[in-house]
LOFI-996811 format. One line per field, with one value per residue (C-alpha): residue in three letters; x, y, z negated. Coordinates in pm, 1 decimal, always signed. Example, Ala and Ser with C-alpha at 12.3 -4.5 7.8 and 13.67 -1.06 7.14 Angstrom:
<pts>
type	ala; ser
u	+1230.0; +1367.0
v	-450.0; -106.0
w	-780.0; -714.0
</pts>
This chain:
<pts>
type	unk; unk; unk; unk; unk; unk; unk; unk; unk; unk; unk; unk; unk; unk; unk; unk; unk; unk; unk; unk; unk; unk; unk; unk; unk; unk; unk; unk; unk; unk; unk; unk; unk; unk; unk; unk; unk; unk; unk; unk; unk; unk; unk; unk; unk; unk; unk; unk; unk; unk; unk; unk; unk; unk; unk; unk; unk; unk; unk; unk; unk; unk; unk; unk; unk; unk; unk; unk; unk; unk; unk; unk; unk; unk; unk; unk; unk; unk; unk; unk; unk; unk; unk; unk; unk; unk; unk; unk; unk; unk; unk; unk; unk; unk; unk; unk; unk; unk; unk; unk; unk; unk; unk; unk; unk; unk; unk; unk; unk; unk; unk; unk; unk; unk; unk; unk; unk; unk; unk; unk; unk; unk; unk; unk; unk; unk; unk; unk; unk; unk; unk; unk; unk; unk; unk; unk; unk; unk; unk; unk; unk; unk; unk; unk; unk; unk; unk; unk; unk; unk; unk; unk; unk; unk; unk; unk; unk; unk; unk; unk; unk; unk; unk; unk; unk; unk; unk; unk; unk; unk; unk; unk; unk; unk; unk; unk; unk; unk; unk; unk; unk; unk; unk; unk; unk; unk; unk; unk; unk; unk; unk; unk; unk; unk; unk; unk; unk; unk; unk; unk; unk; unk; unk; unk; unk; unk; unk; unk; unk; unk; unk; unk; unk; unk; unk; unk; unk; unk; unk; unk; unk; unk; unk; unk; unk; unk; unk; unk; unk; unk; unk; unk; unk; unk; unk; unk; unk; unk; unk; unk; unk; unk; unk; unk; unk; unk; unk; unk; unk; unk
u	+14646.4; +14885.9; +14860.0; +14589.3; +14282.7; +13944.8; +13632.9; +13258.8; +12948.0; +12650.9; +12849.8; +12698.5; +12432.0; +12378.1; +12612.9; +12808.8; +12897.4; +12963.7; +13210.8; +13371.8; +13442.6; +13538.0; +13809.9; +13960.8; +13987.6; +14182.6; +14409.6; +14250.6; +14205.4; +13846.5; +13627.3; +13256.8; +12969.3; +12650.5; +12324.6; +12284.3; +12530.1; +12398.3; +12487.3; +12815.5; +12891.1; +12832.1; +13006.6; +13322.4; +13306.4; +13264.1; +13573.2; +13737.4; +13673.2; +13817.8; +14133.8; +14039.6; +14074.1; +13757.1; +13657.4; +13299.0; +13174.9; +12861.8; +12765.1; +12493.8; +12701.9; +12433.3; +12536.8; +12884.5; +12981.8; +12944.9; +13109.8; +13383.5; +13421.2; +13438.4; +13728.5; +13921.8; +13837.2; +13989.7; +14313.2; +14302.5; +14317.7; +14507.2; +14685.1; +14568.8; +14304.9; +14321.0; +13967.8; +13619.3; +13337.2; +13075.6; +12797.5; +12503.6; +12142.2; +11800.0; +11545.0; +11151.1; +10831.0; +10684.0; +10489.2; +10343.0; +10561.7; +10239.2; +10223.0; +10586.5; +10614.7; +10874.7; +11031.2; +11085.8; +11246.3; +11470.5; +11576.9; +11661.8; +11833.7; +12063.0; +12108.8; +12183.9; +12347.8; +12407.1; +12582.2; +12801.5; +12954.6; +13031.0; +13246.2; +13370.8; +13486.3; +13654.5; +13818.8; +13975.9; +14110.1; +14309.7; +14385.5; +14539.7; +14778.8; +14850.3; +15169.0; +15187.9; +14945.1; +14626.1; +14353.2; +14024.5; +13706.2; +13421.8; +13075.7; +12771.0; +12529.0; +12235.9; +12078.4; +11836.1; +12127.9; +12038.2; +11719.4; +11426.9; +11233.1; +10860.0; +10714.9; +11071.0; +11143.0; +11304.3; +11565.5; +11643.0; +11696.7; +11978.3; +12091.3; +12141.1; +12330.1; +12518.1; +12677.8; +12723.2; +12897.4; +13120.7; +13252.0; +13346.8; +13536.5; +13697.6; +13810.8; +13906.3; +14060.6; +14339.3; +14534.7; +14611.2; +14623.6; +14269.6; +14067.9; +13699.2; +13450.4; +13110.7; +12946.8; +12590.0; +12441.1; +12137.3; +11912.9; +12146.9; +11981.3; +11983.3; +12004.6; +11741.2; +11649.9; +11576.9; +11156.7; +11209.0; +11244.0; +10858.2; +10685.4; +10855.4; +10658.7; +10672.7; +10622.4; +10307.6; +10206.3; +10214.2; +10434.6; +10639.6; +10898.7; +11255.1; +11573.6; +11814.8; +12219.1; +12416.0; +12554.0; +12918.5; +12925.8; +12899.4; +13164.3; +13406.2; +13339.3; +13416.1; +13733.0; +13824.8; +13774.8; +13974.1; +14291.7; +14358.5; +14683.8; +14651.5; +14730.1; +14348.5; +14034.7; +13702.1; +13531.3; +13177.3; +13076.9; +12711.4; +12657.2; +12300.1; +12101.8; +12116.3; +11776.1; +11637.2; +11385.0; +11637.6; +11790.1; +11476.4; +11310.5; +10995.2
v	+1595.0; +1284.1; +1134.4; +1312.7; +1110.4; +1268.4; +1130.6; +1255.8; +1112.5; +1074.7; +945.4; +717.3; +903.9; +1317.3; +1620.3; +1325.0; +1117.5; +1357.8; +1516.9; +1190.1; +1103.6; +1427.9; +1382.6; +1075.8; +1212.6; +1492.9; +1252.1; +1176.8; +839.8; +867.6; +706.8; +712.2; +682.9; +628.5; +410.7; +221.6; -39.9; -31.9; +351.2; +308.8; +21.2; +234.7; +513.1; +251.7; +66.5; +385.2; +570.0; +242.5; +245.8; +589.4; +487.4; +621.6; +524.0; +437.7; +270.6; +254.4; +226.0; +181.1; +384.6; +637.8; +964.9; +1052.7; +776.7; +787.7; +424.2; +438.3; +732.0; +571.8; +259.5; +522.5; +695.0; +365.2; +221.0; +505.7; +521.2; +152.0; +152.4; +493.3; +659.3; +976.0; +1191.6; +1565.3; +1656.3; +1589.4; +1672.7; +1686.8; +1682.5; +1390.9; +1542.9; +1552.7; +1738.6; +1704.9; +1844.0; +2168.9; +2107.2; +2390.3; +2426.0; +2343.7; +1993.1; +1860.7; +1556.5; +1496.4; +1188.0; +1384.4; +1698.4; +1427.4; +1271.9; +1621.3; +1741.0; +1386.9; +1398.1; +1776.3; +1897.7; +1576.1; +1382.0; +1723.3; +1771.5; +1392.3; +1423.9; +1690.2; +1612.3; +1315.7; +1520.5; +1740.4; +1430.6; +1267.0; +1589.5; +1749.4; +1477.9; +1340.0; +1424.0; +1675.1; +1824.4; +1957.0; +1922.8; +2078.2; +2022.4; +2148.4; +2177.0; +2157.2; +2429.2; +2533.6; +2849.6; +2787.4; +2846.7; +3234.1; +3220.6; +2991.2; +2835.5; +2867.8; +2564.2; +2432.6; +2452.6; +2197.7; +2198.2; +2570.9; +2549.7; +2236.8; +2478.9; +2764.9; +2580.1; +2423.9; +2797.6; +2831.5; +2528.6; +2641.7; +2930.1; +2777.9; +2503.5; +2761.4; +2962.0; +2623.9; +2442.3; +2760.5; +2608.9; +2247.0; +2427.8; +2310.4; +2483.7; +2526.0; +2644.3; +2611.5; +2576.2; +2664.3; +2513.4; +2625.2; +2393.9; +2149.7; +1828.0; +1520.5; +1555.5; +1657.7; +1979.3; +1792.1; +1793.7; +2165.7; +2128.5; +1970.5; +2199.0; +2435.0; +2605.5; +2997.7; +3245.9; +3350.5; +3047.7; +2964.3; +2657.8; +2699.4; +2441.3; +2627.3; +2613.7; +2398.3; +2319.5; +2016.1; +1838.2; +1814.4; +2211.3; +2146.6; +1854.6; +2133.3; +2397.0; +2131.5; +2084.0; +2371.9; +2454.9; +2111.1; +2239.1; +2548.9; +2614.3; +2580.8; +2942.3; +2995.8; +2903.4; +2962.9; +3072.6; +3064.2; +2992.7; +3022.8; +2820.5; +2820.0; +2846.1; +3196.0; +3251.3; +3079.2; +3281.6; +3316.3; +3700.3; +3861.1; +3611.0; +3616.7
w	-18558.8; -18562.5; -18890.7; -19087.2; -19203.6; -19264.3; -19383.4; -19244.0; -19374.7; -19247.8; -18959.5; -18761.4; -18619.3; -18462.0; -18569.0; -18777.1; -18536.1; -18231.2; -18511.5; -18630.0; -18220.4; -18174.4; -18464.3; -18357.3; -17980.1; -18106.4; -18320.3; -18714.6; -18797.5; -18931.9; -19191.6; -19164.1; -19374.8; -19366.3; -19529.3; -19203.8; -19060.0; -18740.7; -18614.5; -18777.4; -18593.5; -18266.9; -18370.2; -18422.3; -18112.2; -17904.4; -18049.4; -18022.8; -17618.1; -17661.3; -17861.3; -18155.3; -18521.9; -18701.8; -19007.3; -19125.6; -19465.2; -19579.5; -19875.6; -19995.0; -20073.3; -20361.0; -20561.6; -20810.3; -20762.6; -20314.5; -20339.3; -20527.4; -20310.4; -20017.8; -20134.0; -20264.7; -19896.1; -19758.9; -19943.7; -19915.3; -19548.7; -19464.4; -19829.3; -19777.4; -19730.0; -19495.9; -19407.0; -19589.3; -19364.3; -19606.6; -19339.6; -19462.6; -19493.4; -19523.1; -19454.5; -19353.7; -19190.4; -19334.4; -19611.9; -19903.5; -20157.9; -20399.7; -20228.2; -20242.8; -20412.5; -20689.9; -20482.1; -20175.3; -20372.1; -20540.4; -20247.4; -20060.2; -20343.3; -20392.3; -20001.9; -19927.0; -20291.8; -20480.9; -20249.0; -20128.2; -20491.5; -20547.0; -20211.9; -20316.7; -20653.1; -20532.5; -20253.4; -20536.9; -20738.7; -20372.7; -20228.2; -20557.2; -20612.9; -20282.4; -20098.0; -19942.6; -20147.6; -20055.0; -19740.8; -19631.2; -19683.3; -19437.0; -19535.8; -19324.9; -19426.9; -19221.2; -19090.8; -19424.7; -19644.1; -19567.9; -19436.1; -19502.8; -19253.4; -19371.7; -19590.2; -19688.4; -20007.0; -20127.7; -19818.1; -19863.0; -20236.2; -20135.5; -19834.0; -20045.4; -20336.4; -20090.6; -20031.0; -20363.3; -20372.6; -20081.4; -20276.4; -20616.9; -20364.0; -20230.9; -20519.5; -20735.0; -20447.4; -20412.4; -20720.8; -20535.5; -20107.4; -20090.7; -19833.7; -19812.5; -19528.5; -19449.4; -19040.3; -19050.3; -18791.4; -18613.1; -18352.5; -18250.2; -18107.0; -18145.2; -18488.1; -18808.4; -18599.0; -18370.8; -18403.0; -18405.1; -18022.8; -17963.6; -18257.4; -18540.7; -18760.7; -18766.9; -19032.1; -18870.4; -18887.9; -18529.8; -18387.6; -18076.2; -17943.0; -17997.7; -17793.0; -17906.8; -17809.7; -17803.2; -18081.6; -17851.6; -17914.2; -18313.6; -18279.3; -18137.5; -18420.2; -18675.7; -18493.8; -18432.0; -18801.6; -18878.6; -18673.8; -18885.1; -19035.5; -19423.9; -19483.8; -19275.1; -19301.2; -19135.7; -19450.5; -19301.2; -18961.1; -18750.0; -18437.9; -18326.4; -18003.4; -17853.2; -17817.9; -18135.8; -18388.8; -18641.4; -18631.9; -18750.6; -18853.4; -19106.0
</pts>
């Protein structure tokens, strides 16, 4: 995609940073974020042995004024913006919905929901007036945005509203050729699934290590979703393991 910039957060480590690689291999120039300098770093200096185009920024997505500098830092360095991968998350071990404390559901929600609308929004304000007009934005859902995991709460609220979220991109983004889709992503390792490979909780209440795929095959989705003519778009997709508990599950 020679000359088309796109922006993934939450990429210096997992599904973020396999995508962000992938991206610059097939020809973005790609901005990164992420909390941690460190992983971005990495993620830089490997595309970089690649010949790819990365820039890092450090920023938390949840918060108006990183998100901000993000965007400015983008423009700054490349004028334009084609793809948002809104893909930075968090999630965490089972625990009763009675028992989850008001700090963690804060922090899921500003990661998973907060963070995705901020990107969003100031996706709609470049895209909209840049020329030419318009881009994509992909969002990174989860199996959970259809159908819970047990003791999860507060990540299957953010999962679900995430879809929502989708949708009203969608429909608004029509007016100014921006697209919208969602991947919902099931098991892929080494990212926040990634504990569900040693012990995952089932709805019986049992725990059972589950099969999991590699984060390269998620990298290719988002691709492949990336290299859509603007009159398509991959409204919703579902990559998981083949054999995880997750078509009949509960």
């Amino acid at each position: 995609m020679p000359g088309k910039v796109a922006i993934v957060t939450g990429g210096g480590t997992g599904i973020g940073r396999a995508s962000a690689l992938a991206l610059g291999r097939a020809g973005y120039s790609v901005v990164i974020a992420g909390r941690r300098q460190g992983p971005l770093e990495q993620t830089v200096r490997d595309g970089s042995a690649d010949g790819s185009r990365i820039l890092s920024v450090v920023a938390d997505v949840s918060d108006p004024a990183d998100v901000r500098r993000l965007f400015e830092e983008t423009l700054r360095h490349f004028s334009r913006v084609d793809l948002l991968f809104n893909n930075a998350g968090q999630a965490a071990p089972p625990v009763p919905l009675e028992d989850v404390p008001f700090e963690q559901w804060q922090a899921i929600v500003g990661a998973n929901l907060t963070a995705t609308f901020l990107c969003t929004q100031a996706a709609f304000r470049v895209m909209k007036e840049q020329d030419p007009r318009g881009g994509r934005i992909i969002n990174n859902g989860s199996l959970s945005a259809s159908t819970p995991r047990p003791q999860s709460a507060p990540y299957t609220a953010t999962k679900h509203a995430v879809s929502g979220l989708t949708k009203a991109t969608s429909l608004d983004g029509r007016a100014y050729d921006i697209a919208c889709g969602q991947i919902d992503i099931g098991n892929a390792a080494p990212d926040l699934s990634g504990w569900l490979s040693v012990q995952a909780l089932q709805p019986d209440g049992s725990t059972r290590p589950e099969p999991m795929i590699d984060v390269g095959l998620v990298a290719s989705a988002v691709v492949h979703m990336a290299s859509l003519p603007p009159e398509a778009n991959v409204q919703f997709m579902t990559l998981m393991a083949t054999n995880m508990p997750f078509i009949g599950r509960g």
